[in-house]
N, CA, C and O of each residue as an XYZ file, in Angstrom:
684
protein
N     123.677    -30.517    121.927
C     123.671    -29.653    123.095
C     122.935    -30.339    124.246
O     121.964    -31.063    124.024
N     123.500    -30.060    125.738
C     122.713    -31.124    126.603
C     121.268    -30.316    126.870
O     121.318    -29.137    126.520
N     120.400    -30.614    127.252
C     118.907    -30.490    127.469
C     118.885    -28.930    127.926
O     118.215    -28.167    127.230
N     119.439    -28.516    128.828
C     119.664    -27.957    129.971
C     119.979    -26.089    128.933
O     119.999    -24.946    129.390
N     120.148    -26.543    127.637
C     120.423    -25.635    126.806
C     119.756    -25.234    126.276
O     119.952    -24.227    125.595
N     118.732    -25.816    126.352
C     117.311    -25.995    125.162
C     116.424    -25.004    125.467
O     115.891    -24.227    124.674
N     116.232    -25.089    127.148
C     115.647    -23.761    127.731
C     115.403    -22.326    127.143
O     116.242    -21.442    127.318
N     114.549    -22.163    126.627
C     114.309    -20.564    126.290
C     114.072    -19.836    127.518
O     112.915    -19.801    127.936
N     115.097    -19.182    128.237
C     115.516    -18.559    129.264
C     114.258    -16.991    128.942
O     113.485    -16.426    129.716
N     114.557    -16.762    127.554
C     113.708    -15.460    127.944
C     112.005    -15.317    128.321
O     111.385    -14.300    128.634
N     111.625    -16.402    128.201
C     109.944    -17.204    128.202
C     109.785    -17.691    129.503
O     108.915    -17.295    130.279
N     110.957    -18.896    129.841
C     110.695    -19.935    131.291
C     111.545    -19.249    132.066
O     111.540    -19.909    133.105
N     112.186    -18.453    132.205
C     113.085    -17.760    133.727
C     112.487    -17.024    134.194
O     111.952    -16.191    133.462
N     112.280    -16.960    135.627
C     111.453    -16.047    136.277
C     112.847    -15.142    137.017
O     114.006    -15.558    137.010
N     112.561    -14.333    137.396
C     113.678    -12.938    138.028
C     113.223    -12.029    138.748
O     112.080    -11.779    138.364
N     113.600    -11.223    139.834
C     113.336    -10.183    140.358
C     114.009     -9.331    139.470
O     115.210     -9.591    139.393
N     113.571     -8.265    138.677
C     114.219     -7.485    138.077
C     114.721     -6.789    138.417
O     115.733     -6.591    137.744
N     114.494     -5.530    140.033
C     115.254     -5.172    140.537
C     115.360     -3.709    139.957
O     114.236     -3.381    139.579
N     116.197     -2.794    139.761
C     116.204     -1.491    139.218
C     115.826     -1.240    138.175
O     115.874     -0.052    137.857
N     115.291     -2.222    137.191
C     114.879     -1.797    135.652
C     113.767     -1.852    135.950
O     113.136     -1.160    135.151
N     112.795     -2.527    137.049
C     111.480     -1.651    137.757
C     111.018     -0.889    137.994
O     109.790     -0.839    138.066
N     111.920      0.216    138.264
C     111.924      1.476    138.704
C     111.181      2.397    137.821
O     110.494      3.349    138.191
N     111.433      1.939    136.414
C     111.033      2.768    135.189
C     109.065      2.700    135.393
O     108.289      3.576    135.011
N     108.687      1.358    136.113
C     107.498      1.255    135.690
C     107.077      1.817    136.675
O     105.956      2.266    136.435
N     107.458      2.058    137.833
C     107.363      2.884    139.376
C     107.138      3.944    139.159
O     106.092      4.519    139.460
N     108.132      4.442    138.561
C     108.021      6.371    137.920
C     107.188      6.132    137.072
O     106.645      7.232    136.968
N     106.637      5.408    136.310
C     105.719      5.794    135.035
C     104.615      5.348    135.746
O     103.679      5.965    135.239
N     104.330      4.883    136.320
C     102.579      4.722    137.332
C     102.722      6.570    138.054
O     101.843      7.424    137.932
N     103.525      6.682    138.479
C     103.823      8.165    139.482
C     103.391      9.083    138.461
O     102.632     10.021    138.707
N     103.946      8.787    137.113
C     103.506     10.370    136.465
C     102.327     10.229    135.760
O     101.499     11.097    135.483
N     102.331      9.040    135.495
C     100.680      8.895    134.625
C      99.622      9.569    135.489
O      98.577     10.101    135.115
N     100.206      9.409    136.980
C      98.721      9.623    137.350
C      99.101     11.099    138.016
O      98.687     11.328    139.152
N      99.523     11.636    137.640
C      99.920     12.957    138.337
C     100.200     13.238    139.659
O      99.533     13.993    140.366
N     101.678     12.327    140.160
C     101.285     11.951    141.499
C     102.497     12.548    141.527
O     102.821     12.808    142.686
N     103.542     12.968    140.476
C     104.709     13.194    140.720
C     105.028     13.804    139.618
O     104.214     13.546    138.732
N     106.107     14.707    139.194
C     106.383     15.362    137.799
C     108.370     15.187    137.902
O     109.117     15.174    138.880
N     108.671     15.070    136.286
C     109.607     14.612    136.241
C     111.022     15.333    136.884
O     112.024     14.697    137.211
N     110.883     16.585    136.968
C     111.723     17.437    137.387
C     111.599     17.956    138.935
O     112.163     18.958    139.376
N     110.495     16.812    139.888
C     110.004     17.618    141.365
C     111.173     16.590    142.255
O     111.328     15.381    142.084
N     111.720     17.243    142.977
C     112.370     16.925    144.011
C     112.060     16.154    145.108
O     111.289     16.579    145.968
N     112.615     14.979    145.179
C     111.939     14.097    146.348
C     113.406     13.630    147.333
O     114.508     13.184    147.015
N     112.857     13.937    148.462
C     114.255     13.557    149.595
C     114.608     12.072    149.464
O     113.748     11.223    149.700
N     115.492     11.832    149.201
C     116.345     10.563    149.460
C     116.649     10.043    151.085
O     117.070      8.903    151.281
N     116.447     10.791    151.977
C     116.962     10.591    153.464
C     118.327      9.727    153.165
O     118.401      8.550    153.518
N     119.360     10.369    152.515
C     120.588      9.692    152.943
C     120.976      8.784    152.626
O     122.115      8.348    152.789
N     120.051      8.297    152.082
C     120.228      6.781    151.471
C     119.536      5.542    152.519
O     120.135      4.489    152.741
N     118.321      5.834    153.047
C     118.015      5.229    154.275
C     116.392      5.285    154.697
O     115.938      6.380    155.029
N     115.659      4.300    154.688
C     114.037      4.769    155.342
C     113.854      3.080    155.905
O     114.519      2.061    155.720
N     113.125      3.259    156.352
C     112.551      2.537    157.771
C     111.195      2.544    157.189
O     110.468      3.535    157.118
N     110.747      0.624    156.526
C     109.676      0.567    156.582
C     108.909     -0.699    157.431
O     109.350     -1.848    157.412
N     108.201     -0.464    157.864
C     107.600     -1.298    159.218
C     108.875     -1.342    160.361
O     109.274     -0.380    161.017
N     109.380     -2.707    160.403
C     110.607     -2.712    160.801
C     111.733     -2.999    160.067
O     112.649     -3.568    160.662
N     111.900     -2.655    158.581
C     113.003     -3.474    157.937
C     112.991     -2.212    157.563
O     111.944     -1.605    157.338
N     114.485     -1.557    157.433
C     115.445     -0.420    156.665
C     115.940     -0.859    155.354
O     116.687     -1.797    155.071
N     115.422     -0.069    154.688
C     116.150     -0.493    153.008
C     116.784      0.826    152.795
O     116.558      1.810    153.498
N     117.828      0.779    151.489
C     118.938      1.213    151.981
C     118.984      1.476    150.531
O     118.257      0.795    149.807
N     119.937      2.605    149.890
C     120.526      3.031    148.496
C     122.249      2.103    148.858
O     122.916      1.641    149.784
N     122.252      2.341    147.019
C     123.724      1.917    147.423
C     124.619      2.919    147.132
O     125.550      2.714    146.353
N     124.367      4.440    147.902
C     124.732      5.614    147.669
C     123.965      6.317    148.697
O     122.766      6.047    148.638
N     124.375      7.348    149.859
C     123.384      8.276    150.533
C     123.241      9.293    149.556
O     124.175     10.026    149.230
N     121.869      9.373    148.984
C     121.568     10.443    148.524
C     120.625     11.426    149.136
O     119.772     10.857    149.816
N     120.478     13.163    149.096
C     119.869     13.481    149.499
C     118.334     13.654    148.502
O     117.394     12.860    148.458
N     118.519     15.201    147.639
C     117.496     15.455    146.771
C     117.675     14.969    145.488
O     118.554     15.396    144.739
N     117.167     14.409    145.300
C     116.748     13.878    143.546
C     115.717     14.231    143.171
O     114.950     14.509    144.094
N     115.184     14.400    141.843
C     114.312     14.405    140.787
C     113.921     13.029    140.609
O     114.408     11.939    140.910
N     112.997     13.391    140.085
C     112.121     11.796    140.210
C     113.230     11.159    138.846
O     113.807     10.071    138.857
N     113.276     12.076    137.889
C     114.370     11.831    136.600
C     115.192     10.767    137.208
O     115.099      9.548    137.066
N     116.165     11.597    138.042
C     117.342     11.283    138.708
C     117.197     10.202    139.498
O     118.168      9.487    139.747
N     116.028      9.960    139.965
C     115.712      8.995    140.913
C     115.816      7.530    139.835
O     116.271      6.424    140.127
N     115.390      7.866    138.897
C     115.442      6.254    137.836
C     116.977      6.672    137.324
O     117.724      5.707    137.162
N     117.453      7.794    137.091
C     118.624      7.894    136.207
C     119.533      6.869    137.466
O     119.920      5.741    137.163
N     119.742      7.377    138.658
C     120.958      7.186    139.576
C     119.955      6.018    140.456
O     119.914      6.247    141.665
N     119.434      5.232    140.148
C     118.355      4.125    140.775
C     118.403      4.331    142.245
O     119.094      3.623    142.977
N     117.747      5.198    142.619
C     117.394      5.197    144.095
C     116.827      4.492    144.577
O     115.767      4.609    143.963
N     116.557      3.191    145.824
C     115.697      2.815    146.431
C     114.878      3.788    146.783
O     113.862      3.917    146.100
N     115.072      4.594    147.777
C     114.474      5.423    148.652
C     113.585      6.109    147.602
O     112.441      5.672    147.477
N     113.977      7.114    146.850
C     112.955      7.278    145.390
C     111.902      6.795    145.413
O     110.833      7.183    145.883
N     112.403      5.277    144.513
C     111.079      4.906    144.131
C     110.360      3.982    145.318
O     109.428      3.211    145.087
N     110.875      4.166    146.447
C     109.643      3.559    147.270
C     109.086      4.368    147.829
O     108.184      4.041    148.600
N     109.433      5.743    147.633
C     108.467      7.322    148.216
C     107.823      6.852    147.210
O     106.909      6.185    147.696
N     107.741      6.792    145.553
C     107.013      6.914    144.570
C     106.274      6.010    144.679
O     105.149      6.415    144.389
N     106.261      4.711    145.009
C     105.447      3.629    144.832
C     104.419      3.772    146.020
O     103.353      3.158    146.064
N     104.880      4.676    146.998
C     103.821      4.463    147.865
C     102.660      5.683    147.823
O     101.479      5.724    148.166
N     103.433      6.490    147.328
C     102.255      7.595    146.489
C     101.119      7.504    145.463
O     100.117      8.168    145.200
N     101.871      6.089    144.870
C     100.722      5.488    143.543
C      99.914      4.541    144.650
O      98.702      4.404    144.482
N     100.518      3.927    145.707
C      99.649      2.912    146.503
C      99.237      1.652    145.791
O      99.024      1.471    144.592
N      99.163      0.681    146.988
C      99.543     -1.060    146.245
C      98.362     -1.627    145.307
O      98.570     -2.504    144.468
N      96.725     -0.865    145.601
C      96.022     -1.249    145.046
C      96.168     -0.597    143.167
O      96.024     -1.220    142.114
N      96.509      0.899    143.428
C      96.363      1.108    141.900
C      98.187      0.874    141.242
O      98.543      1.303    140.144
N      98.914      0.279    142.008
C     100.283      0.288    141.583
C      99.891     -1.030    141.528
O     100.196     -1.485    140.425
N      99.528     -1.576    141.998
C      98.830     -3.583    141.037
C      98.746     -3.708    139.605
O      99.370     -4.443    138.841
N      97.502     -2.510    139.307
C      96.740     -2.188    138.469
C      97.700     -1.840    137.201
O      97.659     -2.183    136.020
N      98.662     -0.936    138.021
C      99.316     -0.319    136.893
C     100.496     -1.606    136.354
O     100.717     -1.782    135.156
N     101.007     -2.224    137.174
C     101.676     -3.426    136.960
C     101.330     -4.508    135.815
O     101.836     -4.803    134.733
N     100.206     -4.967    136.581
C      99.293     -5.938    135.244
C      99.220     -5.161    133.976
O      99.537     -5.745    132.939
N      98.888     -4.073    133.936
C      98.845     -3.525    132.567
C      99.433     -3.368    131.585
O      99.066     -3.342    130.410
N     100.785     -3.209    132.252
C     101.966     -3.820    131.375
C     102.553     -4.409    131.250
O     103.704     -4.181    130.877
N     101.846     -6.007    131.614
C     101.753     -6.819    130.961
C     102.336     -8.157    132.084
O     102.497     -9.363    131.900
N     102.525     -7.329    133.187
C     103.719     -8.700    134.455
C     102.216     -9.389    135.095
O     101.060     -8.977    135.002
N     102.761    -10.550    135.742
C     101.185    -11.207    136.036
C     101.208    -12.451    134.974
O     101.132    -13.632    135.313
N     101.301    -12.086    133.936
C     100.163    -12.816    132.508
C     101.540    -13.279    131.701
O     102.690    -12.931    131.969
N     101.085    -14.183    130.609
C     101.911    -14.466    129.700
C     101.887    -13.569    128.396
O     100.756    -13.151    128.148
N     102.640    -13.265    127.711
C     102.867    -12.139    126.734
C     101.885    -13.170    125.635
O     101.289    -12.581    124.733
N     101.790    -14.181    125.706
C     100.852    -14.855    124.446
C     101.878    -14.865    123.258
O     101.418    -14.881    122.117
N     103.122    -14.859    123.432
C     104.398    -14.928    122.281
C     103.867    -16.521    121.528
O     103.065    -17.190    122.179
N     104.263    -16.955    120.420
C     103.684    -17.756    119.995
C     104.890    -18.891    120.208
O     105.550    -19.301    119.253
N     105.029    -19.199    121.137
C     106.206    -20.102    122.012
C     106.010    -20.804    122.805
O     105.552    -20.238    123.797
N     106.155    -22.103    122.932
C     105.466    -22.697    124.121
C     105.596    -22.604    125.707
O     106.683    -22.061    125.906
N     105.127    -22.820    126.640
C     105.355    -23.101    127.845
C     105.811    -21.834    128.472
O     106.464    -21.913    129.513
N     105.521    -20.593    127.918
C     105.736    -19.133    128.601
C     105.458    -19.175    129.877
O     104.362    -19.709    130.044
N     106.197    -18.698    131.323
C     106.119    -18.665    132.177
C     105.056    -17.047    132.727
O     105.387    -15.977    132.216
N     104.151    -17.065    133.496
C     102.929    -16.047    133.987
C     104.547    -14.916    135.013
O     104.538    -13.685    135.011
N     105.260    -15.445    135.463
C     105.712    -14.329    136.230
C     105.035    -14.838    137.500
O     104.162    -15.706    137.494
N     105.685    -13.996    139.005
C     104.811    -13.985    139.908
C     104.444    -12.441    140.605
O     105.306    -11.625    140.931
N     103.190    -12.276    140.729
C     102.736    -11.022    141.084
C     101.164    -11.400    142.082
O      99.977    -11.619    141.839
N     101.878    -11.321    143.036
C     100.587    -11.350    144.038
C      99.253    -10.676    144.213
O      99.542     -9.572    143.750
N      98.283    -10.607    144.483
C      96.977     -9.229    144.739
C      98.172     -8.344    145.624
O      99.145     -8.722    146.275
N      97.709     -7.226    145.374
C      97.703     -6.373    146.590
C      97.007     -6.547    147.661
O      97.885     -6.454    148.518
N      95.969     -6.748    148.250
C      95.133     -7.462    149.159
C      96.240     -7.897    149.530
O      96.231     -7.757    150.753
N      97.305     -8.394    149.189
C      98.083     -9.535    150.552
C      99.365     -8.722    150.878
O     100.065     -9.063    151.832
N      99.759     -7.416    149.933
C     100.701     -6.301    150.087
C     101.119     -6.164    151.539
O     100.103     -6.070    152.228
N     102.273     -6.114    152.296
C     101.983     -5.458    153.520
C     102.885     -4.263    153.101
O     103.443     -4.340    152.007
N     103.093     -3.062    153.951
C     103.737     -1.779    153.325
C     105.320     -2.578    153.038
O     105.586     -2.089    151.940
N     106.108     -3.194    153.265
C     107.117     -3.503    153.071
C     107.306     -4.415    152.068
O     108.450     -4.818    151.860
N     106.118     -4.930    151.214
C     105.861     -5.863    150.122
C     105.819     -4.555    148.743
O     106.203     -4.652    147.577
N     105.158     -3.327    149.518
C     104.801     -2.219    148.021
C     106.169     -1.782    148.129
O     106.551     -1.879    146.963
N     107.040     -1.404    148.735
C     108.204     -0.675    149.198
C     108.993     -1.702    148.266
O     109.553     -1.255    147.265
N     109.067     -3.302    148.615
C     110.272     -3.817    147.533
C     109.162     -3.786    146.076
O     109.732     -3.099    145.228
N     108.560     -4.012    145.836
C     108.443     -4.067    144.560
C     108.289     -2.885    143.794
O     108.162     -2.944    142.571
N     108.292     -1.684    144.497
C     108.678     -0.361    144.224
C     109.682     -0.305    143.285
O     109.628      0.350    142.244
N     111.077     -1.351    143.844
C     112.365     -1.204    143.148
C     112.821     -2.114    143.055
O     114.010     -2.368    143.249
N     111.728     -3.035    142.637
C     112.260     -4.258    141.891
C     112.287     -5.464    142.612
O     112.622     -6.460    141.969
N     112.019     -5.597    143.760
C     112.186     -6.893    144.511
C     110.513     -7.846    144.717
O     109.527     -7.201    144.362
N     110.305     -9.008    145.155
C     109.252     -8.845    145.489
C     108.238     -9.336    144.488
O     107.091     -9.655    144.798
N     108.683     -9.372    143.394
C     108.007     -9.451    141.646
C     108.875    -10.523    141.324
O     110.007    -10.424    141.798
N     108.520    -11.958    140.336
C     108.570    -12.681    139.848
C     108.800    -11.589    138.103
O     108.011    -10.674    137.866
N     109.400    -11.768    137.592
C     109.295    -11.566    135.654
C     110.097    -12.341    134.902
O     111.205    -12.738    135.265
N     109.417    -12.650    133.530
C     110.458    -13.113    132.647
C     111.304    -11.785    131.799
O     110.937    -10.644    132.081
N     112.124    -11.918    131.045
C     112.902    -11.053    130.089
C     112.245    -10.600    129.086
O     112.447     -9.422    128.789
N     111.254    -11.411    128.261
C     110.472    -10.904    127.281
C     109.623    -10.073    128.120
O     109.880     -8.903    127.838
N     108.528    -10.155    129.226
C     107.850     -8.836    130.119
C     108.851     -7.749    129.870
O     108.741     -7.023    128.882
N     109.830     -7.615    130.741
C     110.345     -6.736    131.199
C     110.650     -5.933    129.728
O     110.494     -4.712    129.729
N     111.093     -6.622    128.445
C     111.275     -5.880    127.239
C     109.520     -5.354    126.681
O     109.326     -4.305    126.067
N     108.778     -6.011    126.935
C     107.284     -5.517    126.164
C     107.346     -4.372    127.083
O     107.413     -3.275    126.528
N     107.338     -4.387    128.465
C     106.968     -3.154    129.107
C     107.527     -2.056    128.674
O     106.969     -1.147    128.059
N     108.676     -2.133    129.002
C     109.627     -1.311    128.517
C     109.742     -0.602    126.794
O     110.362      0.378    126.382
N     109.013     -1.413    126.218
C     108.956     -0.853    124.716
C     107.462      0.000    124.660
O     107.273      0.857    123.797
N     106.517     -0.315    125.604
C     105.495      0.038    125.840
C     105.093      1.689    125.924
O     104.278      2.471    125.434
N     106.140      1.681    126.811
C     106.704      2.877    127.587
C     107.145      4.013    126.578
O     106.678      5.152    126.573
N     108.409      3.380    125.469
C     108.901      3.901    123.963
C     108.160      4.267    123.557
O     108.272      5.435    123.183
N     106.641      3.439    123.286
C     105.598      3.675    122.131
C     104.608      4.515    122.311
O     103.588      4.584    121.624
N     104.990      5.399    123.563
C     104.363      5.896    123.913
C     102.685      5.805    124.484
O     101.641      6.430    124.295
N     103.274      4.301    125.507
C     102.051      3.975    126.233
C     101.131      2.478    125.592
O     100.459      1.711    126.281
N     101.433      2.370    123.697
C     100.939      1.275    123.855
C     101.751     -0.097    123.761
O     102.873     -0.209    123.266
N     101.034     -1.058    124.290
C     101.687     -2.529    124.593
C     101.158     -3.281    123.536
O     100.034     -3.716    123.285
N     102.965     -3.355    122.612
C     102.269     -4.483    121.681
C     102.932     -6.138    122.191
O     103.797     -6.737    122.830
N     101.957     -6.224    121.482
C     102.002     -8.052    122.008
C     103.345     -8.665    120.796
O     103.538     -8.662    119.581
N     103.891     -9.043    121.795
C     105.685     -9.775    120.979
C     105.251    -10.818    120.037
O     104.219    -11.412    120.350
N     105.791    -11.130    119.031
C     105.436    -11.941    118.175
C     106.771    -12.361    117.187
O     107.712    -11.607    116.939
N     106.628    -13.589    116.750
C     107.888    -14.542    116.280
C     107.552    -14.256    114.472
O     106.581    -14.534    113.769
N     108.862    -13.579    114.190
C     108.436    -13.045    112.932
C     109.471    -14.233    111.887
O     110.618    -14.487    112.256
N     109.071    -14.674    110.999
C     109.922    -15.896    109.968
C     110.107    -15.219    109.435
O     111.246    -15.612    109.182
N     110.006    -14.107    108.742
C     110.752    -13.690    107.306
C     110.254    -11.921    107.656
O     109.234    -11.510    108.208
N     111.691    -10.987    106.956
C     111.338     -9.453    106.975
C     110.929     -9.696    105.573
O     111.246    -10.502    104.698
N     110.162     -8.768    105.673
C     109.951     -7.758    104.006
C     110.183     -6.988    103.538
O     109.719     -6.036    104.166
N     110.956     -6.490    102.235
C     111.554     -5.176    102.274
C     110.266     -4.027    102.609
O     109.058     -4.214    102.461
N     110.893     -2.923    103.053
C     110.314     -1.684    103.250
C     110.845     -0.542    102.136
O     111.801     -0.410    101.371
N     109.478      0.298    102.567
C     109.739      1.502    101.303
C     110.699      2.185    101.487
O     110.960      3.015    100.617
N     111.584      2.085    102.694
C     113.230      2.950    102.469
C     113.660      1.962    102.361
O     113.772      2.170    103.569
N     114.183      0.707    102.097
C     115.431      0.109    101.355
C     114.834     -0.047     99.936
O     115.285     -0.969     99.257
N     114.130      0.535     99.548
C     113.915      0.394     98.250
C     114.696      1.577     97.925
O     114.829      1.926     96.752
């Protein structure tokens, strides 16, 4: 295989993830009681104006649920939501699950992701990374977070397993 194959894409690729962000947007929003899953937040149409740059749905929507807002991936959503959690504790909540850092997978040459301080945020920096833009991740992050989320909050650290063992139901 030529070199170029060899790449463990899910470790060394970095990505804007983009709408599968969203999940960690709404889950900073409700952790901290900033938003509840069934409360109605205006969409303006599919349209908001931040500083001077307009970001845009790829749908005018009006009212959504914050639900609805990750179900039907609203921009507008989750950058009302992200700016309700605010860039310093929406940092916070970021790193925690786990973007920033290397997952410590027992693999070599894992790529950190890129995730700036907030300190250098301007409102149109919290607004894209609200919904995904803006953020550096690899594929293994985006799956720990996301399982994180499943486990109801805790983050386990990914790990390279050589052999299953039977369990007490296939016995």
């Amino acid at each position: 295989y030529p070199r170029e194959s060899w790449r463990n894409r899910a470790i060394l690729s970095i990505y804007e993830p983009g709408s599968t962000f969203k999940i960690i947007t709404a889950s900073a929003a409700l952790e901290e009681n900033l938003a509840q899953p069934d409360e109605t937040i205006n969409c303006m149409n599919g349209s908001i104006v931040v500083g001077k740059y307009r970001i845009r749905d790829h749908k005018s929507y009006g009212l959504l649920s914050v639900r609805d807002i990750v179900t039907y991936s609203s921009n507008i959503g989750a950058v009302q939501l992200g700016f309700r959690v605010g860039k310093e504790r929406f940092e916070r909540y970021i790193r925690s699950f786990g973007f920033g850092t290397v997952t410590d997978i027992e693999l070599p040459g894992e790529a950190r992701g890129l995730l700036h301080p907030s300190s250098e945020w301007a409102a149109v920096t919290l607004a894209n990374i609200s919904m995904g833009q803006g953020i550096g991740v690899t594929a293994l992050q985006v799956v720990t977070a996301v399982s994180a989320i499943a486990n109801g909050g805790y983050r386990v650290r990914p790990m390279i397993i050589s052999k299953q063992g039977s369990s007490e139901l296939e016995k």
